[in-house]
N, C-alpha and C positions, 0 to 999 in steps of 0.2 A: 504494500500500500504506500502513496503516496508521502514523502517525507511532511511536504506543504501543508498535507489536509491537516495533518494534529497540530502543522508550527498555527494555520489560520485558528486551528479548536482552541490552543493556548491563548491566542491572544486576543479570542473574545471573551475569553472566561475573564481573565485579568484587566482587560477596561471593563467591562461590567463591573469588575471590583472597584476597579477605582471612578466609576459612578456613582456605586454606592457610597462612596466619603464622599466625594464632593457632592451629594445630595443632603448626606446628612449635616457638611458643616454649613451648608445653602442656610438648611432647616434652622439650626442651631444662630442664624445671624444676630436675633437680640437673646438668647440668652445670657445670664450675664457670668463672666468670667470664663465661660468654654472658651477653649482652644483648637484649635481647626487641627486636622490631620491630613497627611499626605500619604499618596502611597511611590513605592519608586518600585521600578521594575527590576529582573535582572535576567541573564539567560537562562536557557540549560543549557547542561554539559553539549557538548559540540561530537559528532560522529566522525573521526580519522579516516581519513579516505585513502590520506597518504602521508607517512609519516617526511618527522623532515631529516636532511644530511646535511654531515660537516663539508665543508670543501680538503679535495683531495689537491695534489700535485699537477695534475692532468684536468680534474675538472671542478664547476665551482658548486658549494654548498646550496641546497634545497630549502624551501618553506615548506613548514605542513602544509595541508590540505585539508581541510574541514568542513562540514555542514550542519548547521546551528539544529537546533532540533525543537525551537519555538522558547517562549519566555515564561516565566512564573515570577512571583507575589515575590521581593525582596524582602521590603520593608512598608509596616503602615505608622509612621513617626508623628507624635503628636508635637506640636511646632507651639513652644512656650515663648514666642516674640507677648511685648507688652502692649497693653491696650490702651483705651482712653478709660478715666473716671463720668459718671454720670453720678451727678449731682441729686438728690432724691431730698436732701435734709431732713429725712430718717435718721435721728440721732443712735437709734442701733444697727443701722448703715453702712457695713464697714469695708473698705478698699484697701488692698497692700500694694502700696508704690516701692516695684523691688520685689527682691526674692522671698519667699517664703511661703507656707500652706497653713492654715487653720487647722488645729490639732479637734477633730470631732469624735465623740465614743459615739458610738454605735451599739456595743453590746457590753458593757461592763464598764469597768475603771480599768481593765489589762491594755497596758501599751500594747502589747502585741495586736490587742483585736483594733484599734484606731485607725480611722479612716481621716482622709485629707482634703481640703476643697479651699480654692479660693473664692468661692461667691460665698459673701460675708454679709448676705441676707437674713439676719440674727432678729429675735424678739425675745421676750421676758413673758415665759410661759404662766401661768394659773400658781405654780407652785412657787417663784423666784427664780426659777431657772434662766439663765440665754441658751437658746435652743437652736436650732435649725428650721426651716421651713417644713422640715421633714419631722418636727419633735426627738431627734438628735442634738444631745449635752455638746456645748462649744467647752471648750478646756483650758484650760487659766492656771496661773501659780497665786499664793498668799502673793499679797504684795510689799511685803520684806523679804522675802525668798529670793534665792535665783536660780536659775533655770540651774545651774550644777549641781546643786542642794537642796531645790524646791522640789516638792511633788504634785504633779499632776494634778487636778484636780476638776471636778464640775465645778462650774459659776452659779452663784446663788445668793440673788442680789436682795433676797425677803429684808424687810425692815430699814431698806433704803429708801431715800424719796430724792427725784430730780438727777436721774442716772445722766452721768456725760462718762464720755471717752474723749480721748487725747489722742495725740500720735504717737508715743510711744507704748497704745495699748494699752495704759493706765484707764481701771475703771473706777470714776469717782461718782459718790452718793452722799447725801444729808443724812446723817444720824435722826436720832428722835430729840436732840438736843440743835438739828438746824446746822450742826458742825458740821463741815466739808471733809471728806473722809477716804483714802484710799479703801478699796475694796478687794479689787482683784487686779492680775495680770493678765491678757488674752497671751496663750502660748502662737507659739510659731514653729514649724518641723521644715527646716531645709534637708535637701537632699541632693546626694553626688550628682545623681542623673535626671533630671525632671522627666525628659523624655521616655526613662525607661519605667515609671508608674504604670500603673493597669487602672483604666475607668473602671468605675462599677455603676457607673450609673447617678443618676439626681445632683449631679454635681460633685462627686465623690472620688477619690481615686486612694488605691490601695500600695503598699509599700510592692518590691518586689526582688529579687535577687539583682538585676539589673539596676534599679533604682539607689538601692544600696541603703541600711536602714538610714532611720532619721535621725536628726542631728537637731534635740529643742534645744528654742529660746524663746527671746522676745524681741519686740519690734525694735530696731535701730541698734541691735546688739549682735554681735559673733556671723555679722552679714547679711543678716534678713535687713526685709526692709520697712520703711514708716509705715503706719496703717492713717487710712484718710477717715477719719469721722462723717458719717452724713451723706458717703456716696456708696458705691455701687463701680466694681472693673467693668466694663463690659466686653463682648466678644471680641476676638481677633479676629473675626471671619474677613476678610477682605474681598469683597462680592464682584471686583474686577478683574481680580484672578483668576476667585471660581469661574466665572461664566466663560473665561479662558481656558479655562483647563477643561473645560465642561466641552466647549468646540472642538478642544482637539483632542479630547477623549471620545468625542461622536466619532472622527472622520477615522480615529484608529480603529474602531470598532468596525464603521465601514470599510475600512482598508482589508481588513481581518477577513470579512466578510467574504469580499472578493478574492481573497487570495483560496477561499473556500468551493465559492463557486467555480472559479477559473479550474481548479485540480477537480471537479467533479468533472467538466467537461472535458479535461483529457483524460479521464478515466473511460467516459462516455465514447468518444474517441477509437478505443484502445477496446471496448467492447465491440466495436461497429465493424472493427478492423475483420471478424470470422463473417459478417452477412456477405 
């Protein structure tokens, strides 16, 4: 069988793949703090048709000879370039200009089970809590701690009145006495690899072997960066790309296509040839 047919079957498999990102970070354009993905391609192994030689005395050295044998799925990299802030004047609002992830539990107080997100769409749940949009603990130090010394913690603002945030993450509140009062720290989890994260979903992403673990602090400390009070990161989608890459992932697909049909008709050809 044809070598063409399976290179055309590979390479519509794999732009349909990467329509599927670029439909979903299309989709994803006001969510706030997603990060777009790319996907890159790369070969397969290549079939030796003729291997290559040195050059002798008498005559001169050869190249291989080879025939590609169609492409597959590289890489799908999630692309942490920075966004703009939107403004919301949501005082639980919160933007990181610079590196760093919101440290959120999801099932417990065990670091190990913590999940990451930078959309810092926080509210002060029924109990005192700061929560997630999802009812997910945001995680904070005592604020005389530090992050080398401090533990972990949920935020639990009960008994405070007239909550602000700063940019260095500092959460302050009125006592019962009116007194201006540290409360808490918002932590921060930098990481070696950002790209090498695993989404899980709702704005979430999970540590990985690749990722490398986390590395807390707090804002404006050991390399993270400020957090902005009253806004909102929003997307990096960049919608002039996509619809670029979106054209020339159409025309590879139809390239693909053709290179399918065209081996059908020398197949057809090549059946015609016994009438």
């Amino acid at each position: 069988m044809m070598r063409s047919l399976y290179s055309g079957v590979s390479g519509l498999k794999n732009h349909q793949a990467r329509m599927d990102v670029i439909g979903n970070n299309i989709s994803n354009v006001n969510t706030a703090a997603y990060k777009s993905s790319r996907v890159v391609f790369q070969d397969i192994y290549s079939q030796t048709v003729k291997t290559a030689s040195a050059g002798t005395a008498t005559l001169g050295g050869t190249n291989p000879a080879q025939i590609g044998l169609g492409v597959s799925l590289g890489a799908i990299d999630i692309i942490f370039t920075s966004s703009a802030t939107q403004r919301t004047d949501n005082p639980s609002d919160l933007a990181i200009e610079g590196d760093g992830f919101f440290v959120i539990d999801i099932n417990g107080s065990d670091v190990g089970g913590m999940s990451y997100t930078r959309a810092g769409n926080f509210y002060v749940d029924n109990a005192g809590y700061l929560v997630t949009s999802d009812g997910y603990f945001v995680m904070g130090y005592d604020p005389a701690a530090t992050p080398s010394s401090g533990t972990l913690e949920q935020i639990n603002l009960t008994g405070y009145t007239g909550i602000t945030f700063d940019d260095k993450g500092m959460i302050w509140g009125l006592d019962s006495t009116d007194t201006k009062v540290a409360v808490s720290k918002i932590a921060l989890a930098l990481f070696t690899n950002n790209s090498g994260l695993e989404k899980m979903g709702g704005s979430l992403y999970s540590e990985t072997g690749s990722s490398g673990e986390p590395v807390f602090s707090v804002a404006q400390q050991g390399g993270a960066g400020k957090i902005n009070p009253g806004g909102l990161e929003m997307s990096n989608v960049d919608l002039a790309s996509e619809f670029t890459d979106m054209i020339v992932t159409q025309r590879g697909f139809q390239a693909n296509s053709r290179i399918i049909t065209t081996s059908d008709a020398l197949l057809e050809e090549l059946v015609n040839l016994k009438r």
